[in-house]
DSSP file (Angstrom, degrees, kcal/mol; ACC not computed):
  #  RESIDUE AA STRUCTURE BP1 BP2  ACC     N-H-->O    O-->H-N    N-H-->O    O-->H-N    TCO  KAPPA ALPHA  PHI   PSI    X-CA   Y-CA   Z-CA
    1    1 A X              0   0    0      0, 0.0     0, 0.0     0, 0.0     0, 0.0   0.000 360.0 360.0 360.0 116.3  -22.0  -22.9   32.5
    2    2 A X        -     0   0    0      2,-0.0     2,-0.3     0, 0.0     0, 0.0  -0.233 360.0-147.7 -66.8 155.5  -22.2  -19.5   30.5
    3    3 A X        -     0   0    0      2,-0.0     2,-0.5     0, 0.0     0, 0.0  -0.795  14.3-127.9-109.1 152.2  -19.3  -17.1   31.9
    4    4 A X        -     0   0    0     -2,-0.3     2,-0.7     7,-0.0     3,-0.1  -0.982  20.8-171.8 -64.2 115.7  -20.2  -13.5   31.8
    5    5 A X    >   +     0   0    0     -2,-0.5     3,-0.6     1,-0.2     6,-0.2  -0.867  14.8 165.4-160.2  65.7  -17.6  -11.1   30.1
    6    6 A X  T 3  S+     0   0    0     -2,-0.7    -1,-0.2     1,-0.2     5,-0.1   0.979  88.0  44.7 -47.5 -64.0  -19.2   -7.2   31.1
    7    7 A X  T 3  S+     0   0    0     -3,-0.1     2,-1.1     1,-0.1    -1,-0.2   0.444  87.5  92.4 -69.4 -15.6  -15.7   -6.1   29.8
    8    8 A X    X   -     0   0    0     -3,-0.6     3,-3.7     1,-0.1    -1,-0.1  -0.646  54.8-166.4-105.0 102.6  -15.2   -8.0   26.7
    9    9 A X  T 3  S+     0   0    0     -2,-1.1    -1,-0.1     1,-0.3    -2,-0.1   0.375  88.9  54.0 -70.4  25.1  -16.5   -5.7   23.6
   10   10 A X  T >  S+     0   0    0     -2,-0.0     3,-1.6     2,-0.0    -1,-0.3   0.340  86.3 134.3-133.9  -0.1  -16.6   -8.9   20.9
   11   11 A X  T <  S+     0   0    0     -3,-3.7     3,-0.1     1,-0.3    -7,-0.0  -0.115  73.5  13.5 -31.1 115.1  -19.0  -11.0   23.6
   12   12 A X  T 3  S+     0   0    0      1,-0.2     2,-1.1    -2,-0.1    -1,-0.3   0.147 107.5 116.6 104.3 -18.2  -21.8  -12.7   22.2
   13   13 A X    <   -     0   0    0     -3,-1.6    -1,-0.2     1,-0.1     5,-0.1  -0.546  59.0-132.3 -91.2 104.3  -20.2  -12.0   18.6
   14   14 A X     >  -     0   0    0     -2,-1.1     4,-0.5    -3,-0.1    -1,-0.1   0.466   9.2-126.3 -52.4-172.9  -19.4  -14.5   16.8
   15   15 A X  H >> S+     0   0    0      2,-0.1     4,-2.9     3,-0.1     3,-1.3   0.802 112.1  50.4 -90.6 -64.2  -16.1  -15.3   14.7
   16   16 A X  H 3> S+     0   0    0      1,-0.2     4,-1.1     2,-0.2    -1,-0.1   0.652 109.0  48.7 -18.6 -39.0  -18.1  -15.9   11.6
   17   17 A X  H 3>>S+     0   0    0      2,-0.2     4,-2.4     3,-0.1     5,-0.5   0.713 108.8  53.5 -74.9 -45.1  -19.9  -12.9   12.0
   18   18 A X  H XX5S+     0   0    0     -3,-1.3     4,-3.7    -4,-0.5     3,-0.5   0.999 113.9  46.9 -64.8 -45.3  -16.5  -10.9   12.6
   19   19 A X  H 3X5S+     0   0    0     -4,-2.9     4,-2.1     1,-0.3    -1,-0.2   0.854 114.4  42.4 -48.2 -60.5  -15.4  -12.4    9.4
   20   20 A X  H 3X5S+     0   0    0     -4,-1.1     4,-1.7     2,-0.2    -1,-0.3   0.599 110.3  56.2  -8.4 -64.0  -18.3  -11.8    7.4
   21   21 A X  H <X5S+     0   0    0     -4,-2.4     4,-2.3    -3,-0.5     5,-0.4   0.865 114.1  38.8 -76.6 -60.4  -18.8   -8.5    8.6
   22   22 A X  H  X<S+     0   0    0     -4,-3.7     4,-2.4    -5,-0.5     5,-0.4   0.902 108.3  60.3 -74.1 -17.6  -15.2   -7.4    7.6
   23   23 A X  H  X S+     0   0    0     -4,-2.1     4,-3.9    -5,-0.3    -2,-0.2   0.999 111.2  51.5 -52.7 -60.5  -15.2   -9.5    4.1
   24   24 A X  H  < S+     0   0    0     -4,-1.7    -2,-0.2     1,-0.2    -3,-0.2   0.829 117.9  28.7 -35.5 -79.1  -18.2   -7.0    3.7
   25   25 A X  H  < S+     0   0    0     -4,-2.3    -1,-0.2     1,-0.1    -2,-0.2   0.895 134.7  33.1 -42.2 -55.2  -16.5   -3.7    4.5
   26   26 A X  H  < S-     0   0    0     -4,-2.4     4,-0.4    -5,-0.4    -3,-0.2   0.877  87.5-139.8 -79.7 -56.9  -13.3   -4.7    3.4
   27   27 A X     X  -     0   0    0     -4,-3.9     4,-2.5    -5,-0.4     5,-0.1   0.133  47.1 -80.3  95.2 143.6  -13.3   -7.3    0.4
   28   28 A X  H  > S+     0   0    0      2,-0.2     4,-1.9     3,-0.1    -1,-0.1   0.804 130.8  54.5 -53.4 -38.0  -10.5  -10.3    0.6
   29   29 A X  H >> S+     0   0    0      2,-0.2     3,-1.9     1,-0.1     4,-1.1   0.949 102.3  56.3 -67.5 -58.0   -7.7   -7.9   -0.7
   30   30 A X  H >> S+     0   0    0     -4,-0.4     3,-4.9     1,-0.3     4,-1.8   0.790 107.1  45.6 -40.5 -61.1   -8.3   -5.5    1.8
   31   31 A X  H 3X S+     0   0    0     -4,-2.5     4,-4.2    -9,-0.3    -1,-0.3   0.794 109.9  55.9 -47.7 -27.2   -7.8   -7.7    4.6
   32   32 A X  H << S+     0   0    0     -3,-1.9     5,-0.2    -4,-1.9    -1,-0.2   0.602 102.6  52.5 -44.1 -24.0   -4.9   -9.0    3.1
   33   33 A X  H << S+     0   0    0     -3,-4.9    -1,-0.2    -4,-1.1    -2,-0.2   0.899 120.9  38.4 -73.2 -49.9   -3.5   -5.7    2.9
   34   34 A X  H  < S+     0   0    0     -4,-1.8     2,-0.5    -5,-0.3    -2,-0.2   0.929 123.3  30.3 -51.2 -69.1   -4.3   -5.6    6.5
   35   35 A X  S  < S-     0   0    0     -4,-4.2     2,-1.0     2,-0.1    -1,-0.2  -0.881  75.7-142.1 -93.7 114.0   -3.6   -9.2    8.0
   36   36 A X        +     0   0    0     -2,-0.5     2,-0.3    -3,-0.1    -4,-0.1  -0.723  51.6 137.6 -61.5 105.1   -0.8  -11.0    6.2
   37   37 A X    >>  -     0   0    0     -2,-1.0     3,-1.8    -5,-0.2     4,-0.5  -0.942  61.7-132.4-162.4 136.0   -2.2  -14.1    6.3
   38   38 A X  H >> S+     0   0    0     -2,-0.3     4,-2.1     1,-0.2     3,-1.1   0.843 103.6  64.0 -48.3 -43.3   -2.5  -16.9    3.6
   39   39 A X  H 34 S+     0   0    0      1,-0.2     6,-0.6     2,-0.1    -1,-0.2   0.849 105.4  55.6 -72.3  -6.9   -6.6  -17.7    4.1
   40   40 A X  H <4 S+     0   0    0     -3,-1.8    -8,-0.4     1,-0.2    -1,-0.2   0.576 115.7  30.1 -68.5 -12.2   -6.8  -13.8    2.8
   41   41 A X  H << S+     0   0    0     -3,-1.1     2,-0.7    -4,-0.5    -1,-0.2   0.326 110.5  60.4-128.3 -12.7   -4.9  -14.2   -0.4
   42   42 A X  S  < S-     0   0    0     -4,-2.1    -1,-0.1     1,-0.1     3,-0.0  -0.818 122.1 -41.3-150.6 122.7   -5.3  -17.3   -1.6
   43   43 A X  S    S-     0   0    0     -2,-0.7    -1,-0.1    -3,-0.1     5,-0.1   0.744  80.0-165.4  62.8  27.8   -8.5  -18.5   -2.4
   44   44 A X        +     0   0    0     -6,-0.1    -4,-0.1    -4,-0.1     2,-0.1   0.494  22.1 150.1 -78.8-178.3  -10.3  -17.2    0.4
   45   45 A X    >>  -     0   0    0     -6,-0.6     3,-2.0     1,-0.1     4,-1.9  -0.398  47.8 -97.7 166.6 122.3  -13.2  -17.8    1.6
   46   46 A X  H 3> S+     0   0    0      1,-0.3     4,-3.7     2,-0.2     5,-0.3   0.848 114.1  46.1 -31.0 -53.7  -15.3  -17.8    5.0
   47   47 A X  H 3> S+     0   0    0      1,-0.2     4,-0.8     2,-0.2    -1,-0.3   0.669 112.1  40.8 -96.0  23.7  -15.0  -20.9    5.8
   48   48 A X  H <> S+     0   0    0     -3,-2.0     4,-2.2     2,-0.1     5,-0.2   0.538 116.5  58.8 -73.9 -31.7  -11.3  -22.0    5.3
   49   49 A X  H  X S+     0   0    0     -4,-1.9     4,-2.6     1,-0.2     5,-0.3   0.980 106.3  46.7 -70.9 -43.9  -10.7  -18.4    6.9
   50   50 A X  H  X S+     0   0    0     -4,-3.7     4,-3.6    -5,-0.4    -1,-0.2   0.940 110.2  52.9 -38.7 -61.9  -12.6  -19.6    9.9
   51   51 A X  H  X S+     0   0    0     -4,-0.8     4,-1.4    -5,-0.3     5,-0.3   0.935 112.4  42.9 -45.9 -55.8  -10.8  -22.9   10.1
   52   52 A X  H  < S+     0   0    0     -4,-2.2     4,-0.5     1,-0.2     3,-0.5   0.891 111.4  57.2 -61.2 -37.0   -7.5  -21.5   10.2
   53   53 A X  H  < S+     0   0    0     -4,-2.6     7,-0.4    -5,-0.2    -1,-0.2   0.884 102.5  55.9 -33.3 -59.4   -8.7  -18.8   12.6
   54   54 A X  H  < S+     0   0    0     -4,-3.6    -1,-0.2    -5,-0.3    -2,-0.2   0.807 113.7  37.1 -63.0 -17.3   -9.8  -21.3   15.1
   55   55 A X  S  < S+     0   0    0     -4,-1.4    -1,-0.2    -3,-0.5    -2,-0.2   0.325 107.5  70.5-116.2   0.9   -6.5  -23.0   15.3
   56   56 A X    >>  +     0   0    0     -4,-0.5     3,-3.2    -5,-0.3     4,-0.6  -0.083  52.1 175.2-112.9  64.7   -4.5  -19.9   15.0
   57   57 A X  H 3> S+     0   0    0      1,-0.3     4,-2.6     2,-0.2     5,-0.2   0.528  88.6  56.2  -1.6 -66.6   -4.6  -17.2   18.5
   58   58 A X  H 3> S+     0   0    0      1,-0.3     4,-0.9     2,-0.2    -1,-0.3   0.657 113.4  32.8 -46.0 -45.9   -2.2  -15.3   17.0
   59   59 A X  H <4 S+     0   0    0     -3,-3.2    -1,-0.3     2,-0.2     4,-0.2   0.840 119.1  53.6 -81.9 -42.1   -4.1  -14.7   13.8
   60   60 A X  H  X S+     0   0    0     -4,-0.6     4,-3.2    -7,-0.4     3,-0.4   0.901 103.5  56.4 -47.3 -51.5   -7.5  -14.7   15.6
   61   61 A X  H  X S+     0   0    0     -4,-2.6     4,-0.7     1,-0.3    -1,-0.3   0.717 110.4  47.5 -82.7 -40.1   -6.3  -11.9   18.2
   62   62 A X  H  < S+     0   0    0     -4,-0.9    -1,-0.3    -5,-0.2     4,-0.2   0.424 110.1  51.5-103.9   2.4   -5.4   -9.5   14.9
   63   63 A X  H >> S+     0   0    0     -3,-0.4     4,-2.2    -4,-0.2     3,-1.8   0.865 112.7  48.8 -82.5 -54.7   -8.8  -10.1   13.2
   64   64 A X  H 3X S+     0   0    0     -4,-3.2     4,-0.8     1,-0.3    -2,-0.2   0.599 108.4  47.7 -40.8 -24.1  -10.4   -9.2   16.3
   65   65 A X  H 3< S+     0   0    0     -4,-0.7    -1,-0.3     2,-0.2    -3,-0.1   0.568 112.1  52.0-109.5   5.1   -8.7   -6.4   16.9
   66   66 A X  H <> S+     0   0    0     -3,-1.8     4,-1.3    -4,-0.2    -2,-0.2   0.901 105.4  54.5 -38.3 -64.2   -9.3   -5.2   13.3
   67   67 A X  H  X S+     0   0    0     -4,-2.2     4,-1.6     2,-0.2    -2,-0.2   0.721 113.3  40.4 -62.9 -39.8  -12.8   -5.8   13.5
   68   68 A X  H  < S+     0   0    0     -4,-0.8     4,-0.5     2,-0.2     6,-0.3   0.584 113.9  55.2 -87.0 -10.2  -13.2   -3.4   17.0
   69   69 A X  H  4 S+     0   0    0      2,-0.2    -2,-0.2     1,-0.1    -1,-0.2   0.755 117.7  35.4 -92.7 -18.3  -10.7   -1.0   15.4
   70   70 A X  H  < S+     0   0    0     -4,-1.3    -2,-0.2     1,-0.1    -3,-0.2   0.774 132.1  30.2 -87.2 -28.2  -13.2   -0.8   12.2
   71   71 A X  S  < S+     0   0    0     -4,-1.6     8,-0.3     7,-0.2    -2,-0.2   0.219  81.9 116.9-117.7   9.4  -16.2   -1.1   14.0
   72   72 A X  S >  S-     0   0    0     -4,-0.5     3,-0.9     1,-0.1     6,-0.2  -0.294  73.0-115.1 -74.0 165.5  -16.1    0.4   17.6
   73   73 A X  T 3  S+     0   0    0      1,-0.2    -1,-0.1     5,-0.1    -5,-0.0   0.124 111.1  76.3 -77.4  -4.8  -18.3    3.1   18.3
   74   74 A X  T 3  S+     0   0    0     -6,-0.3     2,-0.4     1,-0.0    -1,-0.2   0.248  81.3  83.6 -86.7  12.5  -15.2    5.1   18.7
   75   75 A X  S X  S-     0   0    0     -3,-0.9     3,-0.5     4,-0.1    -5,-0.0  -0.984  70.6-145.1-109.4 129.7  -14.6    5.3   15.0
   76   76 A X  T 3  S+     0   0    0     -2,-0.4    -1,-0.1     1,-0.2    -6,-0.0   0.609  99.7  37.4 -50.8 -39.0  -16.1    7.5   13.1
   77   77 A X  T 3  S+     0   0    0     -7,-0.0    -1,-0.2     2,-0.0     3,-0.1   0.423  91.9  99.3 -94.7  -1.8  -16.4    5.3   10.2
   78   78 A X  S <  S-     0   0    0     -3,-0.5     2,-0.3    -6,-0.2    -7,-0.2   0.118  90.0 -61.2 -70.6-178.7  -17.1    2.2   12.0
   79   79 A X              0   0    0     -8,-0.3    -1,-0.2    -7,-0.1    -4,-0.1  -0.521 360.0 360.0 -75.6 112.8  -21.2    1.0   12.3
   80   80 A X              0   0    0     -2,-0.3    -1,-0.1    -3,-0.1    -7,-0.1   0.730 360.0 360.0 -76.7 360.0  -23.5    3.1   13.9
């Protein structure tokens, strides 16, 4: 059973993708600069950043809200 999420602007979008998408823009230092968080500085890589993602809220909850603060359509520099 699908849920429907009208209100939730990272629906349908994957974590991988968020990752991906900000590795892109960003580069492993930048996010590091951003998130202090270990799978950005050392070694990085999608998928160890993923793993740790999945099992961390905390960590998840400040990629995500990176990711909408880089990319929303209310930023100017964000994705058209």
């Amino acid at each position: 059973m699908q849920q429907s999420q009208p209100n939730n602007p990272l629906h349908g979008i994957k974590l991988a993708t968020i990752v991906e998408e900000l590795e892109e823009h960003y580069g492993w230092e930048g996010l590091a600069e951003r998130i202090d968080i270990n799978c950005f500085k050392s070694n990085p890589s999608v998928k160890s950043s993923l793993k740790f993602l999945r099992r961390t809220p905390w960590a998840r909850t400040k990629v995500e809200q990176l990711y909408l603060a880089t990319f929303s359509s209310d930023n100017p520099w964000g994705k058209s």
